[in-house]
Phi, psi and omega in degrees: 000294150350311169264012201247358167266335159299321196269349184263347178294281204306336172271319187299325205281316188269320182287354182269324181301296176321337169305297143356283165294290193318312191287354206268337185289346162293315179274345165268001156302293193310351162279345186278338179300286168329325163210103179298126169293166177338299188307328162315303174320307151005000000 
């Protein structure tokens, strides 16, 4: 029982890191969106 709480800690552990990455990668598309470098501009 233990170990199957443990094992299960540990996949919460890995989908809130996987969570994580997904939000910061999100937010910094939408800031390269909000300000397009230069070539974009063009």
């Amino acid at each position: 029982m233990a170990m199957r709480v443990k094992n299960h800690a540990e996949q919460l552990e890995k989908y809130n890191l996987r969570c994580k990455i997904e939000l910061t990668s999100l937010k910094n598309h939408s800031i390269r969106r909000r300000s397009p470098p230069d070539s974009e501009i063009q």
